[in-house]
C-alpha positions in Angstrom: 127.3 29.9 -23.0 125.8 29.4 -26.7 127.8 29.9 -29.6 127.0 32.9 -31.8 125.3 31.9 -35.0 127.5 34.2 -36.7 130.3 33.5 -39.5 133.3 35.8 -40.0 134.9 35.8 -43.2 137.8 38.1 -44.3 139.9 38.6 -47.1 142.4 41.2 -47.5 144.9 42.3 -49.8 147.8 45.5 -49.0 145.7 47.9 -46.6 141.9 46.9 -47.9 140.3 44.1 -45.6 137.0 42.5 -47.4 134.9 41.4 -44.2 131.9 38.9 -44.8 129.7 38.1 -42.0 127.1 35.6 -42.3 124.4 34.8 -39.6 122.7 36.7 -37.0 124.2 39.7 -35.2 123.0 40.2 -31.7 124.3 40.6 -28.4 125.8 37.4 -28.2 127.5 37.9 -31.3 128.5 41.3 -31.4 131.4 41.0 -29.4 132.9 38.9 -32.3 132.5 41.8 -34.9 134.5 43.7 -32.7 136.8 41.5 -32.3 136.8 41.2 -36.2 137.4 45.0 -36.9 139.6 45.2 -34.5 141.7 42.6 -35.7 141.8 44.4 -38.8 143.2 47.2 -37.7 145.6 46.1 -35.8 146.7 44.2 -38.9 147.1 47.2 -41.0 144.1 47.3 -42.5 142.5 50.8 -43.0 140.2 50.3 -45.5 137.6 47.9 -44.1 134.2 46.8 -46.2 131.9 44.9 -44.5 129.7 42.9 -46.8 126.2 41.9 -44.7 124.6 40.0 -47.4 124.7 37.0 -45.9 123.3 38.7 -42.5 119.8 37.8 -41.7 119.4 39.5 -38.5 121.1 42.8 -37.3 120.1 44.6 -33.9 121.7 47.8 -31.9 124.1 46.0 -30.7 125.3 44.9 -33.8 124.9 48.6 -34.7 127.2 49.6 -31.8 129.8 47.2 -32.5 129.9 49.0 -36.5 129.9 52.3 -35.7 133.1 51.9 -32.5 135.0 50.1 -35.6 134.0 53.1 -37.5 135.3 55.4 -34.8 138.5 53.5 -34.3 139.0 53.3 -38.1 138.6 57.2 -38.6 141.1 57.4 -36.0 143.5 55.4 -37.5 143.1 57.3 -40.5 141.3 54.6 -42.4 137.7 53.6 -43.9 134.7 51.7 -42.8 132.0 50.7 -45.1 128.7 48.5 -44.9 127.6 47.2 -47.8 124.1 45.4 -48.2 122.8 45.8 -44.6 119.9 43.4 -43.8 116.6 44.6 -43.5 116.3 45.4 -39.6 119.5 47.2 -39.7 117.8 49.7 -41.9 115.2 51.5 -39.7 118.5 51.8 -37.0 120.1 53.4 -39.5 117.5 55.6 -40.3 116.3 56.0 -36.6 119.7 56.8 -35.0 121.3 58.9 -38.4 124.0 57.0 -38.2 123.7 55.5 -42.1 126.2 58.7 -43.7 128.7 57.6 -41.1 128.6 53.7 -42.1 126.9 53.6 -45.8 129.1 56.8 -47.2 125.4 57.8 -47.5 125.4 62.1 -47.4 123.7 63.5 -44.5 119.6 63.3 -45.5 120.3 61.5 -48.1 118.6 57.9 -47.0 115.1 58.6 -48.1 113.8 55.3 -46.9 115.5 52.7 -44.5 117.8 50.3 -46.4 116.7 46.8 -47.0 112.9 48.8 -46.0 110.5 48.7 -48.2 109.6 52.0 -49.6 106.0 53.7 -50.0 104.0 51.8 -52.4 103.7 55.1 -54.7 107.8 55.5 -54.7 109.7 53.4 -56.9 113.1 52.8 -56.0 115.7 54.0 -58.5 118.1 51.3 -59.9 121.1 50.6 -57.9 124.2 50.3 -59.5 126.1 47.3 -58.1 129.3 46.8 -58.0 130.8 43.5 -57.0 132.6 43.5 -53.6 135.9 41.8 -55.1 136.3 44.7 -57.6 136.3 47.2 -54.4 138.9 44.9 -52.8 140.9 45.0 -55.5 140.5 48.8 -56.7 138.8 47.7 -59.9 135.2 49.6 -59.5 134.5 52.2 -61.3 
């Protein structure tokens, strides 16, 4: 069996977990993002963000392994956040609906698919950025 081409990394500090994942997220790999949520929780963590910059490559089963964490995490009265999906996790998102549940994105709010290009006419507003060590630590504002 091949090893996933996928890197975990997590840092966490009293109940928030910062989660970076690095690599390709497929059906081969999927399995270990479970595993990685999981793991969170069942270390206490109930404030989980996921950080998929490093992520080239993202597919429904990657998608399915998110939003089970997510459902596990609600359940444990806790928070699961995405943050900077790749490009071919956008049009899931937007396909399936699912992007409120894992961006904090309202219902109808994702007028085009994240990391999608938008219409050539549309310009997309300015995102505000805020780095993923200040949400870790409870410094954004």
């Amino acid at each position: 069996m091949p090893v996933p081409q996928l890197n975990v990394y997590r840092h966490g500090r009293r109940h928030r977990a910062l989660i970076t994942l690095a690599g390709e997220i497929d059906l081969e790999s999927a399995p270990l993002v479970r595993a990685a949520l999981a793991r969170c929780l069942s270390d206490g963590f109930r404030a989980i963000d996921v950080d998929l910059t490093p992520v080239t490559f993202c597919d429904c089963s990657g998608l399915n392994a998110f939003l089970d964490a997510a459902q596990k995490t609600t359940e444990a009265g806790g928070t699961l956040r995405l943050h900077h999906p790749p490009p071919t996790l956008g049009p899931l998102l937007d396909l399936t609906g699912s992007g409120f549940l894992l961006l904090g994105v309202p219902f109808g709010k994702l007028t085009h698919p994240l990391g999608g290009v938008p219409a050539p006419a549309a310009q997309a507003p300015p995102r505000r950025t805020v780095p993923l060590a200040s949400v870790l630590s409870g410094d954004a504002r």
